[in-house]
NUTIZA-325548 format. One record per residue (C-alpha): residue number from 1; residue in three letters; x, y, z. Coordinates in steps of 0.2 Angstrom, whole numbers, m for minus. Layout:
BEGIN
{sese->NUM | fipa->Ala | px->X | py->Y | pz->Z};
...
END
This chain:
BEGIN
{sese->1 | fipa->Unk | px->m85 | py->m142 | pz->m23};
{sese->2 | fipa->Unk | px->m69 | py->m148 | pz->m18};
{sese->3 | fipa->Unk | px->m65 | py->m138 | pz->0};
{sese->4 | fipa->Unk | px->m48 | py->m148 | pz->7};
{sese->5 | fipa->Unk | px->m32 | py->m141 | pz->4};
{sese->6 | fipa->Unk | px->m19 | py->m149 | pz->m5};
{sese->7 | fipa->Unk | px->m8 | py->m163 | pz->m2};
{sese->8 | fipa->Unk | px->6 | py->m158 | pz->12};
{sese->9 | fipa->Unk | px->m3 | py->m143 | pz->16};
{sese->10 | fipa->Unk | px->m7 | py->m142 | pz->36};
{sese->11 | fipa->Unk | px->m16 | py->m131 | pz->45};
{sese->12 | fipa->Unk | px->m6 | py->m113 | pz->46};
{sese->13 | fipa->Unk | px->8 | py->m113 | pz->59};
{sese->14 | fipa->Unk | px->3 | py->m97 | pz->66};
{sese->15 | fipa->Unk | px->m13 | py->m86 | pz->64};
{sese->16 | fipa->Unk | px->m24 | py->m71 | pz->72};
{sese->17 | fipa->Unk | px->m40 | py->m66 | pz->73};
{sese->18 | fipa->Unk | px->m39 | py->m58 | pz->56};
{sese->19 | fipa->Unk | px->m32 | py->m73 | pz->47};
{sese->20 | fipa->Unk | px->m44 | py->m85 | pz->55};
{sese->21 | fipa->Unk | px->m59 | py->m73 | pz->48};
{sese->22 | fipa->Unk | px->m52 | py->m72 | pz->30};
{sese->23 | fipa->Unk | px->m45 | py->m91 | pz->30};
{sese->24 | fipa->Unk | px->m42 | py->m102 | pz->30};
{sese->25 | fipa->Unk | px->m25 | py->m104 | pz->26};
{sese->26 | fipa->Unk | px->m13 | py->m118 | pz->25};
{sese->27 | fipa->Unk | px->7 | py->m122 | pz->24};
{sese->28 | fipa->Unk | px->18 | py->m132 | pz->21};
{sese->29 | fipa->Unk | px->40 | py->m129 | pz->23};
{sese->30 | fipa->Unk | px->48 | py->m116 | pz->33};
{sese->31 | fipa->Unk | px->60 | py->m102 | pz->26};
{sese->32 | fipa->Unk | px->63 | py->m101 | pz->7};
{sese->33 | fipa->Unk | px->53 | py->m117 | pz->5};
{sese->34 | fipa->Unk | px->38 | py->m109 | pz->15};
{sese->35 | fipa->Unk | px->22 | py->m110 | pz->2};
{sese->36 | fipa->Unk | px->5 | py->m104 | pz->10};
{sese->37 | fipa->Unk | px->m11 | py->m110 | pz->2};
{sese->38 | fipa->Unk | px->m32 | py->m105 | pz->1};
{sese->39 | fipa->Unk | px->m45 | py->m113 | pz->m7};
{sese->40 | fipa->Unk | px->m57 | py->m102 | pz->m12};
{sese->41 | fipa->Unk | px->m71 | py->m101 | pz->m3};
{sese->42 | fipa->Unk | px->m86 | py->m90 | pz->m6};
{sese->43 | fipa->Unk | px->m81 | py->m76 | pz->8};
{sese->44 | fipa->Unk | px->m65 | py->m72 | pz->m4};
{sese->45 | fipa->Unk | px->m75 | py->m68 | pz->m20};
{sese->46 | fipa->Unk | px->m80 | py->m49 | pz->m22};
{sese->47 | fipa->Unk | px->m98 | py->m45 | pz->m32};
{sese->48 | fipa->Unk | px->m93 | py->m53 | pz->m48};
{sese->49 | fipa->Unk | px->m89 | py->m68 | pz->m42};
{sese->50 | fipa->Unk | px->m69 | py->m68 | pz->m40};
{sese->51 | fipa->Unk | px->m56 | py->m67 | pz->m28};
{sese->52 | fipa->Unk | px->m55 | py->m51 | pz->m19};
{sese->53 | fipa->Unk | px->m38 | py->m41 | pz->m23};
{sese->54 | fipa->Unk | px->m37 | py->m38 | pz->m3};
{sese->55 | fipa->Unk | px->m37 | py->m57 | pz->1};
{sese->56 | fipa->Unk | px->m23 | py->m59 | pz->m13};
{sese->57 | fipa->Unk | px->m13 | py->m46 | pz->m3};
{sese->58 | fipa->Unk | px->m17 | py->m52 | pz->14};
{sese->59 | fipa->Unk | px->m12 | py->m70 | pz->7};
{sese->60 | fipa->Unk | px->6 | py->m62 | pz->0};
{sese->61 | fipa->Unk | px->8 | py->m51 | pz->15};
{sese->62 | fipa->Unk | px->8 | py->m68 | pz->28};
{sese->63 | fipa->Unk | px->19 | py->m79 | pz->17};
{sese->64 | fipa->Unk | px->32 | py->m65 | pz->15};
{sese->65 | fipa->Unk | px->34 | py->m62 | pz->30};
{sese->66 | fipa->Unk | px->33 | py->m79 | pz->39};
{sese->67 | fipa->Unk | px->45 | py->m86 | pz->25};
{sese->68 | fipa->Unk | px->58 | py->m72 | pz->29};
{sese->69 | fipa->Unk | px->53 | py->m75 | pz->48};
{sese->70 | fipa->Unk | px->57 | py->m93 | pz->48};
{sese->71 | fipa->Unk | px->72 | py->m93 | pz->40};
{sese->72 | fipa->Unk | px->82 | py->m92 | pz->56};
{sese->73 | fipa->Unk | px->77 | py->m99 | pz->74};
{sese->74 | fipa->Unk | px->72 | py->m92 | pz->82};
{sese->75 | fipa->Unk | px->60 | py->m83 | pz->71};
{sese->76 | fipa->Unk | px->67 | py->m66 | pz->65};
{sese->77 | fipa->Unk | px->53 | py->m52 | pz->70};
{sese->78 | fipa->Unk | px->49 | py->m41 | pz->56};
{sese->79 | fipa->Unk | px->34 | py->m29 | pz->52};
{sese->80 | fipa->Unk | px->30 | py->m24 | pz->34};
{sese->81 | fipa->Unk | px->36 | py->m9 | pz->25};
{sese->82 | fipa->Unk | px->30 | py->m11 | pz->9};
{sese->83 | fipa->Unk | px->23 | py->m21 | pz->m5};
{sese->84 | fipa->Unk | px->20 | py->m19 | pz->m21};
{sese->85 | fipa->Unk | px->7 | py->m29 | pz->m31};
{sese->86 | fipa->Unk | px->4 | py->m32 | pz->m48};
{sese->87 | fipa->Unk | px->m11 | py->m41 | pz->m53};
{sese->88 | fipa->Unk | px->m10 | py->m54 | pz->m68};
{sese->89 | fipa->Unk | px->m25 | py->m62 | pz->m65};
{sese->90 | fipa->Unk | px->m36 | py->m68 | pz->m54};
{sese->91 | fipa->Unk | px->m45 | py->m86 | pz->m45};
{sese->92 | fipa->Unk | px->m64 | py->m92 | pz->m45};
{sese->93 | fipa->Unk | px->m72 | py->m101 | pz->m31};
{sese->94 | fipa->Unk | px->m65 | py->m119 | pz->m29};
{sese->95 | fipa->Unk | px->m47 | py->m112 | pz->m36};
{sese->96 | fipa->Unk | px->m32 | py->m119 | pz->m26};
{sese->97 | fipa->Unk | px->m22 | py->m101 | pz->m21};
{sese->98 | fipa->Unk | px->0 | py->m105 | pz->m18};
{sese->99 | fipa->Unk | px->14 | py->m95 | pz->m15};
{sese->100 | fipa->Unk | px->28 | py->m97 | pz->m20};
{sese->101 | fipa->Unk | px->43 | py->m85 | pz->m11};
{sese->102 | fipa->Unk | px->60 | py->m79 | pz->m16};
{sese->103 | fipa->Unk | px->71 | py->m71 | pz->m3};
{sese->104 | fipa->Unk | px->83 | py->m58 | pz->m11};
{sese->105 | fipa->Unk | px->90 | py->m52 | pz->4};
{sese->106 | fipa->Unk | px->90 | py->m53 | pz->23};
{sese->107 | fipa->Unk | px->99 | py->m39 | pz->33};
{sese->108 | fipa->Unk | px->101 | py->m32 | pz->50};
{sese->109 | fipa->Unk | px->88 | py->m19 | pz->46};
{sese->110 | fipa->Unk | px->77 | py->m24 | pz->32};
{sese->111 | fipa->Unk | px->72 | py->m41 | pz->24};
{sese->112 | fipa->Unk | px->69 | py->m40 | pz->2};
{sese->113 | fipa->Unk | px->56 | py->m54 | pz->m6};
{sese->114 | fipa->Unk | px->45 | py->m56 | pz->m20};
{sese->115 | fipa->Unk | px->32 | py->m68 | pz->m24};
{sese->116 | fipa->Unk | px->19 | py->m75 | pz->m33};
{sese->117 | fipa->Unk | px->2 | py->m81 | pz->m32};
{sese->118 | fipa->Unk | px->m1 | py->m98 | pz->m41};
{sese->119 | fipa->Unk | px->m17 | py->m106 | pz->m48};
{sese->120 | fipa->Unk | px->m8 | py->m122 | pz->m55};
{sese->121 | fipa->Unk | px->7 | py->m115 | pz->m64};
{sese->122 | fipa->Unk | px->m3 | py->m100 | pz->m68};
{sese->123 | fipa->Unk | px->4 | py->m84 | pz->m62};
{sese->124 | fipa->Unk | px->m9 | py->m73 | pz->m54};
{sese->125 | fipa->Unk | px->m1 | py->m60 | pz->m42};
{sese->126 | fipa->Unk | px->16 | py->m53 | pz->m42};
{sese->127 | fipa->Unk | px->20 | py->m44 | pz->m26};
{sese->128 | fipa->Unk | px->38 | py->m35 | pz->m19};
{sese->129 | fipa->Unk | px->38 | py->m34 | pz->0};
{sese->130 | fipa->Unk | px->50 | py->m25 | pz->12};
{sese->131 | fipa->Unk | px->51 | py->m29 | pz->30};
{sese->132 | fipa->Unk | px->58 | py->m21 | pz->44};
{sese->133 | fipa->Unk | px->66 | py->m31 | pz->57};
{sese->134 | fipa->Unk | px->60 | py->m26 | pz->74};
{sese->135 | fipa->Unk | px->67 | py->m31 | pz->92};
{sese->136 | fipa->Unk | px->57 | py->m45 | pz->98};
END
């Protein structure tokens, strides 16, 4: 089974223990262009054999934010609000995972972006976020 990530994805930029635990996860770009990428693995596949509906949120909840983060420079600090999720279909083991972000709207206050989850050009997950912007 094919474990690499795809070609131009690195390493994630930034992670925690958390991240590392469900990982691994990769990037390439920064801001609007930021796409976040997993490879299934067996640890991400619930007991009939597909990808868990809490590492699809964990996976939109990182590449919202870090693509609304680093939009600017330095990094806007944000904390989530809120997502909505909508689930349209789902990966398998070996499955290459991308996002792919639009940012509505970056304010002083609060940051607005949708996105989706990718298996080829197959739409999987649809999720709404809302950030807060916090003091650094």
């Amino acid at each position: 089974m094919h474990t690499e990530p795809e070609s131009g994805f690195l390493p994630l930029f930034r992670s925690s223990p958390y991240l590392n635990r469900i990982g691994p996860f990769y990037s390439k770009g920064r801001g609007r262009e930021l796409s976040v990428g997993l490879r299934v693995l067996a640890h991400h596949l619930n007991a009939r054999g597909l990808v868990h509906g809490g590492v699809f949120m964990s996976m939109a909840d990182i590449a919202l934010g870090y693509a609304m983060a680093t939009t600017a420079d330095p990094p806007i600090s944000a904390v989530t609000s809120s997502l909505t999720t909508d689930f349209a279909g789902t990966a398998k083991l070996g499955d290459w995972i991308e996002s792919r972000v639009d940012i509505q709207k970056i304010g002083r206050s609060l940051c607005f972006a949708n996105l989706y989850l990718c298996v080829a050009d197959q739409r999987i997950v649809r999720v709404s976020g809302v950030f807060a912007i916090s003091e650094k």
